[in-house]
N, C-alpha and C positions, 0 to 999 in steps of 0.2 A: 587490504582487500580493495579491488578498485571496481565498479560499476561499470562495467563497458554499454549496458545500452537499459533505458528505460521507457517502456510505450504504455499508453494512457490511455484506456476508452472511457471515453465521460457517457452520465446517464445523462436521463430524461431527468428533471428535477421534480419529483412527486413531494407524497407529504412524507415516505422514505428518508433519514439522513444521510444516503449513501450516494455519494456524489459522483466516483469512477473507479475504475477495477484497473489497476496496473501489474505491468511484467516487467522484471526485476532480472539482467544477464548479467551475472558476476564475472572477470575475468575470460568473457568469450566463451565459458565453458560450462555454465549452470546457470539456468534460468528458476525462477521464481515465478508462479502463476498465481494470480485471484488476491492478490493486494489491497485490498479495498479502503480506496478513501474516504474519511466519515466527516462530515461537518458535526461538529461537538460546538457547546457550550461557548467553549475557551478559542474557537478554531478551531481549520484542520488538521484531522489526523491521519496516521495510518494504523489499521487493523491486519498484522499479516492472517495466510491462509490459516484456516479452523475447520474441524469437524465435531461433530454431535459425538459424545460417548453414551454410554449405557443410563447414565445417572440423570442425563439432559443438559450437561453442563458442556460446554465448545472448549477445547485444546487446541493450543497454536498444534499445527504441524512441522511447523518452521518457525525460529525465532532467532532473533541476536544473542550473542551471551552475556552482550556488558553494555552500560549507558549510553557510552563514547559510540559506537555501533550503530545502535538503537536510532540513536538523535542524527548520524549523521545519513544512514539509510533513509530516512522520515524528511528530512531538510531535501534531500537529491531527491526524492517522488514527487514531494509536495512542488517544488520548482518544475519539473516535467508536467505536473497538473496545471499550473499557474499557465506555462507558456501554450499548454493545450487549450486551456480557455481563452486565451487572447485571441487565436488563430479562430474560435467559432463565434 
């Protein structure tokens, strides 16, 4: 899977953990919306897109199937955020 393009809107920094909302274009041909980047504890993360179910609990909508994935999706946002912050 190759990442052809990742764009980065940073927030206002409140008392909120959520730092900026990114979009994610896989191979030119599927985008990914509402990425949201979280400062945690440990550092940053990423939280893909979620919705509320009946029960009140949030479901990814969209997720990785495997670690290798996961970690390297998260490593390519998290840089796009970094270099987004450099520029403001």
């Amino acid at each position: 899977m190759k990442i052809s393009d990742i764009r980065v809107r940073l927030l206002q920094k409140e008392e909120n953990k959520m730092r900026a909302v990114a979009s994610m274009t896989i191979e030119d041909c599927f985008v990914i919306h509402d990425i949201r980047i979280i400062e945690g504890t440990k550092g940053n993360f990423i939280a893909m897109p979620s919705r509320k179910i009946a029960n009140g609990e949030y479901k990814d909508i969209c997720h990785p199937i495997d670690t290798e994935t996961r970690n390297s999706i998260e490593a390519q946002i998290l840089e796009a955020y970094d270099r987004e912050l450099s520029k403001s």
